[in-house]
Every structure is written in structure tokens, then in C-alpha cells.
N, C-alpha and C positions, 0 to 999 in steps of 0.2 A: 375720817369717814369710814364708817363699815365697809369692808371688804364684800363683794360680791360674788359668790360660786354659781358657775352652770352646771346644776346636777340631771338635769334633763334636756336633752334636745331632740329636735324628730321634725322631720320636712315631710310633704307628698304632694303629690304632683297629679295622681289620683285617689279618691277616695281612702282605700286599704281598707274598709272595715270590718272583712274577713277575723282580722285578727283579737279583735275587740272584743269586751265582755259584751255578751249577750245583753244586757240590761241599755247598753250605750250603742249598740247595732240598730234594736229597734225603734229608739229613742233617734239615731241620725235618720233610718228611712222614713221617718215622718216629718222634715225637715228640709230646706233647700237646700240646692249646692254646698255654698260659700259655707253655710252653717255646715254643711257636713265636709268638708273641707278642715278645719279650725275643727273639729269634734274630732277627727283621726289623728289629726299633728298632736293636740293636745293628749289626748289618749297614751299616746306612744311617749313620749316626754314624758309624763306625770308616772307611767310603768317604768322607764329607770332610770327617775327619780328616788323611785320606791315609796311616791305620795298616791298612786293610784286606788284609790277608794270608791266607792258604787253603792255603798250604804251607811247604814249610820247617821247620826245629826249631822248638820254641817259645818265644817272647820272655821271658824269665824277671822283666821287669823293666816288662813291660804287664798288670795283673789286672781282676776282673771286680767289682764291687758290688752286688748286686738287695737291693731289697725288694719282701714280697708278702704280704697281707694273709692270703690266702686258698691260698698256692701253687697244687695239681693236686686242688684241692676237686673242681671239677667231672670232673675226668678219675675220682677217687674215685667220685665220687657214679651215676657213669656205668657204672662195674666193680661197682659192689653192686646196682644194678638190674639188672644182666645176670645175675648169680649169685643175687639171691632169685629172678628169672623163669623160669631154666635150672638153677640147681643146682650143684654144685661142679666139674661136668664143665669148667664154662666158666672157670674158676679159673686163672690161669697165674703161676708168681711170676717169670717174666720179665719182668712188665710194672712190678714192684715198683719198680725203678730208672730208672725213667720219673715217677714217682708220686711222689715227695719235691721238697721246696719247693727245695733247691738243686742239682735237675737241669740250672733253664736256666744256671745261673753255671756249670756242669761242658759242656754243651754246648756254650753261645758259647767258653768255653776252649778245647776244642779243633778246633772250625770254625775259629777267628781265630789260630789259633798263640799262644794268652795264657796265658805258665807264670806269670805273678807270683800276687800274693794273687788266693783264688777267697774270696769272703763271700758270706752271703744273713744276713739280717738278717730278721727277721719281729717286727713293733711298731705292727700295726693296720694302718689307711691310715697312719700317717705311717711306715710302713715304706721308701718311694720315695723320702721327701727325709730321712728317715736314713741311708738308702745314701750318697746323694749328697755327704752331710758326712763319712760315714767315708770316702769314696776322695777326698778331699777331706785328708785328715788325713793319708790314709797319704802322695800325692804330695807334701805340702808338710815332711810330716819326712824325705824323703827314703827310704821304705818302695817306696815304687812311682816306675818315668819318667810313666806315666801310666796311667789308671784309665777303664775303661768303668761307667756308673752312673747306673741308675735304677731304676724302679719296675715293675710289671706285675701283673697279675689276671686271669683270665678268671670271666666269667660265664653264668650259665644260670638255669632255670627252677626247678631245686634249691635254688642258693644265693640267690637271695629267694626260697624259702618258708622255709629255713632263718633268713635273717633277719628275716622276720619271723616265725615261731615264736619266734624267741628274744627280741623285744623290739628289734632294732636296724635297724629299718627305715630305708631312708636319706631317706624325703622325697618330694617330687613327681620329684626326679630319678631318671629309669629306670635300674639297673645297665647295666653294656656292657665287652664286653673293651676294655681297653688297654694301651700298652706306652709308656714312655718314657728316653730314654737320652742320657747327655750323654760325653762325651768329655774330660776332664780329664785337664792336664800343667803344669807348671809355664810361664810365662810367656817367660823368657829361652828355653827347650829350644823353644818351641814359636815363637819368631822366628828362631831358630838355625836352624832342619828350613822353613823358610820356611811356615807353615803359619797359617792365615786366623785371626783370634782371633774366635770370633761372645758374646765375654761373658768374666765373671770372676766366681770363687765367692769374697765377702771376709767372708763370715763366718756363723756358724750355731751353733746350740746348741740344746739336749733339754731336757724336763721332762716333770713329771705331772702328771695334774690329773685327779683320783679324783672322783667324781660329789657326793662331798661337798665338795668345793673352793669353798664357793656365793662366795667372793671373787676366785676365780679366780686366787688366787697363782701357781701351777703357770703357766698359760700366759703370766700377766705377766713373770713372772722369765724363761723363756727366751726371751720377745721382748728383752725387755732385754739378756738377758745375747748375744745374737745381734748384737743393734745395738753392745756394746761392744767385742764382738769383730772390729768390721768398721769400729771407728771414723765411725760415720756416727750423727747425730741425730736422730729423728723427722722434723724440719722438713725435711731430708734426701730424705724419701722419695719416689719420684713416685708410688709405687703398692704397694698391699697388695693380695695375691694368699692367699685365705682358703680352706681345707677345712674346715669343719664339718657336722656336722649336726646337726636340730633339739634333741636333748636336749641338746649342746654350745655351740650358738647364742648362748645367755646367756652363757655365761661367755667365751666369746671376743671378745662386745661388752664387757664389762666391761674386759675385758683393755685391749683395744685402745683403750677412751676412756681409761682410764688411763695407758699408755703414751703416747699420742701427742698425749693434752694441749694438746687445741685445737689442733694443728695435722689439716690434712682432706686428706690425698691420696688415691685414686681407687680405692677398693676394690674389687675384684671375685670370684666363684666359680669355678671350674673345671666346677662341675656344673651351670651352667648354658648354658659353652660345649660340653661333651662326654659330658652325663650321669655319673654315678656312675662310674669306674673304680678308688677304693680305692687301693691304693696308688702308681695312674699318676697320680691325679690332679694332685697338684702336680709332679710333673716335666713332665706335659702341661702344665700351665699356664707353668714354668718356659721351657721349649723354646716356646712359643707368644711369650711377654713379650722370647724373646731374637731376636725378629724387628726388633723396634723396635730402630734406630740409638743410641737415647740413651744414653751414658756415665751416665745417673742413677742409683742406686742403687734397688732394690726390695726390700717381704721379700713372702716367700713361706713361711705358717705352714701347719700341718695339725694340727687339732685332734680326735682320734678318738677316741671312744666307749669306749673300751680306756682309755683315760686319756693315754695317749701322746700326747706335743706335740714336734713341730718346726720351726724354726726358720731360715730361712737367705737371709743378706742376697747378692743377684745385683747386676752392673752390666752392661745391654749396652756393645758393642765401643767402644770410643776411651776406658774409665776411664784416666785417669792413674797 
């Protein structure tokens, strides 16, 4: 199978668009949150990458990946309190196409010149490191040269009450927008174009794991099946990077002492470095973990309330 290189990575947690070309500044303020969220991560990523383009035709052979928990919930939630408080006057179906969860995959498309595969994927929180595995699939079948992908959500004072009316409260961690995005190309192309490798994606895989799972098959199996796919062993790992939350808690320890089987590497949250962000979370944590030099391998699972589990084994820069 093709090897995998991270030639770009880039998180936020606010906007940034300060730093942006002027063509993709004015292009995000005309735009919701989330979209301009995914519009900054992306921005930043694709500049060093060293793919960041703003004219020109479009690259038929560069595509976009997102997942999003919650897409333009809040931007939603924001247009139906204006309309019960005003009335239909204030209605506009202009804004309709602003308001769908795969806006920001259609915007960074054509801010960045990216004709290849446009996906949004929606699968809970683990909707962010699903992305990641499917543009992950398409560059290494030879579908895409390379692939922008990650995760993104905005939040507000809406969607936790929403959440917790409906029973899925996330915990002592506060919600908070964030955006995360990785830059994937195959390894030789991306020594060829002289371009910095910051990591490697070598492997990943999905499951479910429905609230009755109380053995936690669902997220055992795609830790496993993650770890076979990337040829690496428990003992292997330096570090487990976990999305949960407390209703999912249980079964992800279970998982996890089963899989790893007395061997102890160095677990850690996402939501305790950056609060709640849903489906950034692990690509935040992803992008944070590829700071470290070490060629070791890592996984990085997301366990979410939806049932949805993902899976996906990383190595910072020098893996062989």
C-alpha cells in the first residue's frame, strides 16, 4: 500500500484569518462560523504544505475531506431565533447555501483551486478522524495526488442546551469552536516536490458500538483492526490519544485493557487540552502529537455517543 506523508498540518480554535490571503479573508467573512473555521485550518496547512494556490484553474487531482458533528447548527439555530423574534420578513433562502454541513468542503474548493474529490462525512465526533482515513484511502489508491482533511464544529450557547436536553452532555469539558486539518500525499510525490514530511498516516479503521455493546466489541475490533492495518503491536505504541465521553468512558477502558494487554503507554484527552470541539477533537490532538520528532507510532481513537468509532494509527517524521 502507498505510504502516506503529512505535509501540512494546522489547528484553531479561533478563526486566525488575519493571516490569510486577502482573496480567502473576504471569501471566509461572507460565510458562517464552522465554514470559516475549516477555511483557516485549511489555509494554514495547504501554506506548508507548499499547495496553497488562490488562482489559476483548478487542480483536478488535490480534494477536500471534512467531518462535522454538528455542521451550521449554530448558524441554524441563530436564523430561527431571528425568524420566531421578527417573523418571516427576515427569512432569506439565500442564506440556504451557507447552511449545509458541506459548505466548508465547497468553499475551501474553490478559495484553494481543489477540483479533485469534495466529501463531508458526518459520524458524530468521530466524524474528523473518519475524514482523515477516507482522504487517506483515496491518496493511497491512487483516487486523489493529495487530500486536505479534517474535522471542524462550531459552538454556542444553543447547542449545549441542545445537548443537554437531549441527554448527551459532554462532561466537565466546556464546548468551543475548533478546526483541524492535515495535508496528505503519498510519500515518494511528496520527496519528489521537495516538500517537509511533519508524520505518516499507516493505518485506520471504523466500528460501532451501540450503548448496548456493555463488552465493548465495536471499539475493540477497530482498535485491532487499525493496529493490523498499520502493522504495528500494542507494545508498539508510545501513546493513545482517546475521545470519549462519560456514557462511553466504560467501554472504551475495556477496550483498551483488552487490546493492549498489559502493555501501558501514555494516554491521554483532547478535552482536557482544548475543551469539547466534536469532531476537531482528534484531529486537534492529531496535529498537536505531530509536533513531537518521534518516528514512534501512535493511535488516536474517538469513541462517540452515536456509536461511531474511529481508529487511526499516526507516526511522527523519520518513520522508516
Amino acid at each position: 500500500m502507498t505510504e502516506i506523508a503529512i505535509t501540512g498540518a494546522a489547528a484553531v480554535v479561533d478563526d486566525r484569518l488575519g493571516a490569510l490571503p486577502e482573496t480567502i479573508r473576504s471569501r471566509a467573512a461572507r460565510v458562517e462560523r464552522v465554514t470559516q473555521l475549516a477555511l483557516a485550518a485549511a489555509g494554514h496547512a495547504l501554506a506548508e504544505a507548499g499547495l496553497a494556490v488562490t488562482d489559476g484553474p483548478p487542480r483536478p487531482r488535490i480534494g477536500v475531506a471534512l467531518g462535522t458533528a454538528f455542521g451550521c447548527f449554530v448558524t441554524n439555530a441563530a436564523y430561527q431565533r431571528r425568524v420566531a423574534a421578527d417573523g418571516p420578513k427576515v427569512a432569506s433562502p439565500r442564506l440556504f447555501s451557507a447552511t449545509v454541513s458541506n459548505a466548508a468542503a465547497g468553499e475551501i474548493g474553490i478559495g484553494y483551486r481543489l477540483g479533485g474529490p469534495a466529501v463531508t462525512l458526518t459520524a458524530g465526533g468521530a466524524a474528523g478522524l473518519a475524514a482523515i482515513a477516507h482522504a487517506a484511502d483515496l491518496v493511497a489508491t491512487g483516487r486523489a495526488d493529495a487530500m486536505v482533511a479534517g474535522g471542524m464544529d462550531a459552538c454556542d450557547a444553543a447547542l449545549e442546551r441542545w445537548l443537554g436536553d437531549g441527554g448527551l452532555a459532554t462532561g466537565e469539558a466546556p464546548p468551543r469552536d475548533g478546526a483541524a486539518v492535515v495535508v496528505l500525499e503519498p510519500v515518494l510525490a511528496a520527496r519528489r516536490r521537495g516538500a517537509a514530511e511533519r508524520g505518516r498516516i499507516v493505518g485506520h479503521a471504523a466500528g460501532f458500538t451501540p450503548a448496548r455493546d456493555r463488552d465493548a466489541a465495536g471499539v475493540r475490533s477497530a482498535i485491532e483492526a487499525a493496529l493490523a492495518d498499520a502493522g504495528v503491536r500494542p507494545a508498539e505504541l508510545s501513546q493513545v490519544i482517546v475521545r470519549d465521553v462519560p456514557t462511553t468512558a466504560e467501554r472504551t477502558r475495556r477496550a483498551l485493557h483488552a487490546v493492549l494487554d498489559g502493555t501501558q503507554p501514555h494516554i491521554q484527552h483532547p478535552s482536557a487540552s482544548y475543551g469539547e470541539t466534536f469532531a476537531a477533537a482528534c484531529p486537534l490532538a492529531l496535529v498537536g502529537a505531530l509536533a513531537d520528532a518521534s518516528p514512534a507510532p501512535f493511535l488516536v481513537l474517538d469513541v462517540c455517543p452515536s456509536g461511531h468509532v474511529a481508529a487511526l494509527v499516526a507516526a511522527g517524521a523519520g518513520r522508516a
